[in-house]
N, C-alpha and C positions, 0 to 999 in steps of 0.2 A: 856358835852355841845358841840355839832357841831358847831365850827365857818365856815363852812362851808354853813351856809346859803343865801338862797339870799334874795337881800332886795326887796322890796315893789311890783317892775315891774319883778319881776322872774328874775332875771338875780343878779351876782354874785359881791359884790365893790370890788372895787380898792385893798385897804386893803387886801380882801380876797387872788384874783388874787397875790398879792406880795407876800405875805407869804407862799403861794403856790408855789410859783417860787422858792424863795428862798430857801423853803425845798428841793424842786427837785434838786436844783445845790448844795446843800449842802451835800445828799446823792449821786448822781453820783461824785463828788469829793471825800467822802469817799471812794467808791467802787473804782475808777482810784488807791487811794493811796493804798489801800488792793493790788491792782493787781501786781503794781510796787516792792512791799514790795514782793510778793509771787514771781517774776521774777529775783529780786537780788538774794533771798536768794536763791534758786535754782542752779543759775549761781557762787555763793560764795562755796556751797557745792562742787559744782566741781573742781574748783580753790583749794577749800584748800586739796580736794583727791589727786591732781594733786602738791600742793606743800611737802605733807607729803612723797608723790613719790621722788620726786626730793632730799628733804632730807634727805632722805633712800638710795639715789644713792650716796650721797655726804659721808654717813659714810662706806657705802660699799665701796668706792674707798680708802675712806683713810686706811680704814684694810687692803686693797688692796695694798697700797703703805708702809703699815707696813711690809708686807710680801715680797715686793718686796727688800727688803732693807734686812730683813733675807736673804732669795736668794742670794742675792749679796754678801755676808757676809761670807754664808756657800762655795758659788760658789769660791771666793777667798783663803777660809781656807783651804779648804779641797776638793778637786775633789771624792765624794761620791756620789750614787745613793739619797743620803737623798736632796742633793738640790736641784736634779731632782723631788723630791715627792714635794718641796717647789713652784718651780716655776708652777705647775701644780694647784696649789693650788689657787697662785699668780695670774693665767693666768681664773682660777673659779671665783676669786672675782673681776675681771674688766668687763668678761662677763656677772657677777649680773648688777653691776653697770651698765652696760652699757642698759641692759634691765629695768633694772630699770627707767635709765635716761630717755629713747625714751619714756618708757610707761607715767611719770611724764609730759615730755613735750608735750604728745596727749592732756593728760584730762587736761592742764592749756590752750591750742589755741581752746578746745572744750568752756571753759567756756563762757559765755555771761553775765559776771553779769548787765550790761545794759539793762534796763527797755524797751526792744524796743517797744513790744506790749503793755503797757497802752502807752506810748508815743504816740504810733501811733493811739489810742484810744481817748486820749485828745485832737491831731491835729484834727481829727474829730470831736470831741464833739466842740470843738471851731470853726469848722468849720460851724457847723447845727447851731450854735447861733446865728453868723454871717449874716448866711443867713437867719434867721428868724425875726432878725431883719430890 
């Protein structure tokens, strides 16, 4: 059954007209929250790339400072080319780190998880209401 129809003089009640409305802002607010929800989770994926990075750098420095403490160790016991192979080692896992850390810190100042575009989709939409009314 079409509630859709019009009454008596061709033209459409009251009734109709409301429900009708009603539908329409009930689906454009669905589709704004779809949008927002697709916009976070996007901006989250990067953030968490970006913090998985970070605490990849954060275990890579501390082997780092494990080794730097051998060095130290062997550096004090024994003046031998082995501490030499130690500090080189030492001096590979701060350069991880450190590449690691830059790259960690790009992809968490890239993320956006802030909804900007339905935001700015609803100011509009709230805007054309406004005015229509």
């Amino acid at each position: 059954m079409d509630n859709r129809r019009p009454d008596i003089d061709g033209a459409r009640t009251i009734g109709q007209l409301v429900a009708d409305a009603s539908r329409d802002v009930s689906t454009l607010v669905r589709s704004e929250i779809e949008l927002a929800k697709a916009e976070v989770t996007g901006g989250l994926k990067v953030a968490g790339k970006g913090a998985g990075m970070l605490g990849a750098a954060g275990f890579v420095a501390l082997l780092g400072l494990i080794f730097l403490f051998h060095t130290l160790a062997y550096v004090l016991d024994i003046w031998l080319p082995l501490s030499a192979s130690y500090a080189i080692v030492t001096g590979l896992l701060f350069l991880v780190a450190a590449i690691l850390g830059l790259l960690g810190k790009k992809a968490v100042s890239k993320a956006k998880p802030k909804p900007e575009q339905a935001i700015t989709e609803a100011q509009k939409t709230v805007e054309a209401v406004k005015s229509s009314l």
